[in-house]
N, C-alpha and C positions, 0 to 999 in steps of 0.2 A: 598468884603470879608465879610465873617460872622462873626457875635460880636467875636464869639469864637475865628474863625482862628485870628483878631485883637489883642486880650488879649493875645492871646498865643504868638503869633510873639512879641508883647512888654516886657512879661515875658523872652521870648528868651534871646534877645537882652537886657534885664537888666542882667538877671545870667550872659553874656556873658562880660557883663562891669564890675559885680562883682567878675569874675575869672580872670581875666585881673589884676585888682588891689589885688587879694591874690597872685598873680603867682609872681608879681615883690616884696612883700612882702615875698614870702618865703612859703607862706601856699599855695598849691598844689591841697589840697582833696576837689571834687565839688562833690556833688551828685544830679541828676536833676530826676525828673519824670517827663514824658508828658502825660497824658491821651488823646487821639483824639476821642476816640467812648463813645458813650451812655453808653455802658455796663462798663462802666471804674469810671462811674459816682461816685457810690457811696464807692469806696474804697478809700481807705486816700490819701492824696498825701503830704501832710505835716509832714517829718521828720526833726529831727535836724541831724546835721553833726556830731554828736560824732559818732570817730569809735572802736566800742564793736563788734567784728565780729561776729556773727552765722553762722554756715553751716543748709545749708537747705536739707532736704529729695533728693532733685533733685540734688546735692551733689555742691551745689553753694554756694561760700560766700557772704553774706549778710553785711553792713556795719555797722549795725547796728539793734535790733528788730524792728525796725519800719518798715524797708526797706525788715523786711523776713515779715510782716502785710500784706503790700501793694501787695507783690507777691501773698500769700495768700488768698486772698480776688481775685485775679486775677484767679486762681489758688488753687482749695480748697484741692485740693489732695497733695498738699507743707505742712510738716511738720517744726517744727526746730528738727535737729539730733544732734545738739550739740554746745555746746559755744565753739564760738573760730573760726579759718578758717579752712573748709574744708579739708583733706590730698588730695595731688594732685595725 
């Protein structure tokens, strides 16, 4: 395996032990990014868990402004269209 695939599968399998012990504790909300390509490299991947929802241009909620960043940066044509979630 490659350094990378190695790091990632241990990152896995920690958030995985980490949700585990918020689930029987009661807290429920995980948010995970995975980046696998090159091109993914340099947009954030490090957000906090608070959830301040935005709806983004592409009419999806976001959990938070970090998490509409990272789409963003994926994705430069993603705007935010408004605080709060999305009307479905």
């Amino acid at each position: 395996m490659t350094k990378i695939r190695v790091l990632a599968t241990a990152t896995l399998l920690l958030l995985a032990i980490v949700a585990i012990v918020q689930v029987s504790s009661g807290s429920v909300e995980l948010h995970v990014a995975v980046h696998s390509d090159k091109s993914d490299a340099k947009c954030p991947t490090a957000c906090t868990r608070e959830y301040l929802p935005v709806c983004g241009s592409n009419h999806k909620t976001y959990a938070n402004k970090c998490l509409l960043k990272v789409a963003q940066c994926k994705d430069a044509s993603i705007t935010k269209l408004a605080n709060g979630k999305c009307s479905e």
